[in-house]
C-alpha positions as a printed NumPy array, in Angstrom:
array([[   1.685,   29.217, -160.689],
       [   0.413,   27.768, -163.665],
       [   1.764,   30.928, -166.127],
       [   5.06 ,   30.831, -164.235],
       [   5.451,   26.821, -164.706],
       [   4.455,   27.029, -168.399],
       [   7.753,   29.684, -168.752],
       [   9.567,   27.375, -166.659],
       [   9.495,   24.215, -168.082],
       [  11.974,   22.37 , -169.806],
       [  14.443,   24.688, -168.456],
       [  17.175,   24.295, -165.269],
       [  14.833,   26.711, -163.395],
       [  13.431,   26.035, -159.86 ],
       [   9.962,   27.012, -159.367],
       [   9.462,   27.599, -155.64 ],
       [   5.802,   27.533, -154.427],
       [   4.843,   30.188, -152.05 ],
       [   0.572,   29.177, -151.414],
       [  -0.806,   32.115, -151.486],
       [  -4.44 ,   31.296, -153.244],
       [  -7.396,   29.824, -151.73 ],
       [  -7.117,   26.19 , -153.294],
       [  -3.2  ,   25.5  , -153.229],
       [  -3.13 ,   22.185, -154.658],
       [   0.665,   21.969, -155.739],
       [   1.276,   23.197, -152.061],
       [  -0.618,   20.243, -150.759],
       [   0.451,   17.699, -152.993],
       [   3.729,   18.315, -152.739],
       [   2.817,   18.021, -148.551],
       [   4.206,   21.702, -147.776],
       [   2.914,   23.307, -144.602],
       [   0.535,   25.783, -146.119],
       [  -0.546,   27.171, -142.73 ],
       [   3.236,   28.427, -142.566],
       [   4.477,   30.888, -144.762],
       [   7.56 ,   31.51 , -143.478],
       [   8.596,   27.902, -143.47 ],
       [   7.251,   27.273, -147.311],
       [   9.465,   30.836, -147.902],
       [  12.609,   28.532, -146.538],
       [  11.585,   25.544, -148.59 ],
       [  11.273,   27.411, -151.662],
       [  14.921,   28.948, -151.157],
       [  16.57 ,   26.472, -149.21 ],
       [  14.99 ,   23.025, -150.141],
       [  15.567,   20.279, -151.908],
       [  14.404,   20.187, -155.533],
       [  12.079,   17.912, -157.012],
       [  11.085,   17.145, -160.411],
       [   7.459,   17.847, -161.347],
       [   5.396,   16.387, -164.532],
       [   4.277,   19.288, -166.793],
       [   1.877,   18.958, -169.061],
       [   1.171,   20.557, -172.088],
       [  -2.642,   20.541, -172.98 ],
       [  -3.952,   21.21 , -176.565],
       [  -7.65 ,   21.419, -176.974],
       [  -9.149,   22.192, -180.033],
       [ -12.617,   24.38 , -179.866],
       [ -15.95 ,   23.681, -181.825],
       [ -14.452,   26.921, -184.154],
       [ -11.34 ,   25.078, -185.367],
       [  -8.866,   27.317, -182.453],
       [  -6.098,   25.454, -180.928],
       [  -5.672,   26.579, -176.997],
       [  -2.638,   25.735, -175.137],
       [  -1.864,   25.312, -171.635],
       [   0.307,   23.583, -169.268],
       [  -0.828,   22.531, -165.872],
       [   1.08 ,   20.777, -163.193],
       [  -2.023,   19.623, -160.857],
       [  -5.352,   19.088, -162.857],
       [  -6.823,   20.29 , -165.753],
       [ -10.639,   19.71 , -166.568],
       [ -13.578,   21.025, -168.843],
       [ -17.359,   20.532, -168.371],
       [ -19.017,   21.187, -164.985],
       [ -15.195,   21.374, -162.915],
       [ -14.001,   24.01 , -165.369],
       [ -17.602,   25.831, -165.   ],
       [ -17.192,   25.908, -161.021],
       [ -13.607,   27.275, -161.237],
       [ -14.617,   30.038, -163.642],
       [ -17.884,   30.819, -161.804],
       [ -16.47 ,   30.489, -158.069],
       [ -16.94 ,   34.586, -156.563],
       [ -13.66 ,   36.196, -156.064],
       [ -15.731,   38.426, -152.982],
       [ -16.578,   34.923, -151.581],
       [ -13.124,   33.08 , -151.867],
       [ -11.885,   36.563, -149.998],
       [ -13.82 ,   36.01 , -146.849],
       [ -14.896,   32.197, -147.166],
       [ -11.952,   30.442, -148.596],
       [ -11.763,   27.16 , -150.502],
       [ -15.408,   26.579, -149.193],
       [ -16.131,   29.005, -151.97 ],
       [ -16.054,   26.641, -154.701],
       [ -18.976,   24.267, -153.267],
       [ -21.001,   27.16 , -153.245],
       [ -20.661,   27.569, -156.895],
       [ -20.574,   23.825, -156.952],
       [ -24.377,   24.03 , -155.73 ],
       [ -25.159,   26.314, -158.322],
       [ -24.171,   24.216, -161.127],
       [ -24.991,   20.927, -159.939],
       [ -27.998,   20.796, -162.536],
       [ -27.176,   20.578, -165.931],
       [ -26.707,   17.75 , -168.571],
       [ -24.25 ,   15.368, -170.02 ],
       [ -22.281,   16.633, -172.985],
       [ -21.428,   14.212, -175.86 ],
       [ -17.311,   13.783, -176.78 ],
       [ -15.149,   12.18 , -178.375],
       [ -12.255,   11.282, -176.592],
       [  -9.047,    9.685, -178.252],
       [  -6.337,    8.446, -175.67 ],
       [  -2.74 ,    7.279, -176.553],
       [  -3.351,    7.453, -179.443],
       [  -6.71 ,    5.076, -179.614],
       [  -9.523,    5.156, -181.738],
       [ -11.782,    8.075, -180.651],
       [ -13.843,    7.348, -178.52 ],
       [ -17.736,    8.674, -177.959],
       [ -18.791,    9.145, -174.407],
       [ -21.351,   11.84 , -172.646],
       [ -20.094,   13.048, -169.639],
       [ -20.281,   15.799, -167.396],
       [ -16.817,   16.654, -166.778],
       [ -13.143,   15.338, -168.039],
       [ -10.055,   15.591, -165.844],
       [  -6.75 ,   14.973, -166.306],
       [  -4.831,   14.828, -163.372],
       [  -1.259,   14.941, -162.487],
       [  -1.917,   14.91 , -159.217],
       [  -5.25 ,   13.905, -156.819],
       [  -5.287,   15.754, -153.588],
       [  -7.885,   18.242, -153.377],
       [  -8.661,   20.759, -149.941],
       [  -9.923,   19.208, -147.105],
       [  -8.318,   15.956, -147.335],
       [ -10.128,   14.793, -150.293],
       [  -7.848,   12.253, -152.313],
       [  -9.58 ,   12.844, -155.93 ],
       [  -7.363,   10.991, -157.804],
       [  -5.517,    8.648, -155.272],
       [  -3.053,    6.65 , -157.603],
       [  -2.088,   10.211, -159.252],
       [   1.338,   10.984, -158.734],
       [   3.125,   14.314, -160.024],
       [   6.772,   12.722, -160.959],
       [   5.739,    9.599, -162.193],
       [   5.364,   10.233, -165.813],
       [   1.776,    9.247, -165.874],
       [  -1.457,   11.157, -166.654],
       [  -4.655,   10.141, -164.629],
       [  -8.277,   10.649, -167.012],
       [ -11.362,   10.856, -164.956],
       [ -14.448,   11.071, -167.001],
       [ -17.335,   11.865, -164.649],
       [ -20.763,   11.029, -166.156],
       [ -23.894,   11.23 , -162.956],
       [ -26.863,   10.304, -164.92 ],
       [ -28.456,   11.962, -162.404],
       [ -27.4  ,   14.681, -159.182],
       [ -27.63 ,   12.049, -156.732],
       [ -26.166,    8.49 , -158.692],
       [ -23.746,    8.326, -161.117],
       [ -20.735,    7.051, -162.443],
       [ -17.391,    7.593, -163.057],
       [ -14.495,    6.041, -164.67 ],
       [ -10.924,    6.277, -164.699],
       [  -7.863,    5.409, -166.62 ],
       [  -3.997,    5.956, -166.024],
       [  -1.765,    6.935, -168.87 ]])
């Protein structure tokens, strides 16, 4: 979806979402009926369109490289990004979303990693954290509202900075932009 969007945006092209994956978050965001294929196939040809924030994320790596990427539901490094890459493809297969808590469980030790984090424009800012989102949207599988107040066609960006000084208490903070 994401690869498809990036092509897509900025252009009079309709991206229909067919949720095929194991996550589907743009599915469930944008409240299709994920359990019915045939009915998200309709949507997707015969629905109404609706305009979707894209977002085009720069990062620049300890090495001085410049990666791009646009997203349209969340976009995160530190211990988020590490699940997603690390999540078994064998496991998704048979076990579904609950795949990712398993790799969830496997990196749930680890440390804080020092930043520096300049938003709108602000004076950088030095934080150690565990993970940095940035969400267009907050709805994650079963149910979970991440991100309530994130909405994908509202022209705002939600930052969560999650920094658990320890596995079990922790804290988090958030800031719309």
């Amino acid at each position: 979806m994401r690869s498809v969007a990036e092509e897509l945006a900025g252009t009079d092209a309709t991206l229909g979402v067919i949720p095929l994956g194991t996550g589907n978050l743009l599915a469930r965001n944008l409240r299709l009926p994920i359990d019915n294929l045939e009915a998200c196939i309709n949507t997707a040809i015969h629905g109404t369109r609706r305009d979707i924030d894209t977002i085009d994320l720069r990062a620049e790596t300890t090495d001085g490289t410049t990666l791009r990427h646009t997203f349209l539901v969340i976009a995160g490094a530190g211990i988020d990004a590490e699940v997603m890459g690390d999540t078994r493809d064998d496991l998704k297969v048979k076990a579904g979303w609950l795949a990712y808590g398993e790799a969830g469980m496997r990196h749930l030790p680890g440390h804080r990693k020092e930043i520096s984090i300049s938003i709108d424009g602000g004076a950088p800012q030095r934080r150690k954290v565990r993970s940095v989102m940035i969400a267009n949207c907050g709805e994650l599988t079963a149910g979970v509202d991440f991100v309530p107040e994130a909405r994908f066609d509202d022209g705002l960006l939600d930052v969560v900075m999650l920094s658990p000084a320890t596995w079990a208490t922790g804290s988090g903070s958030r800031r719309r932009h």
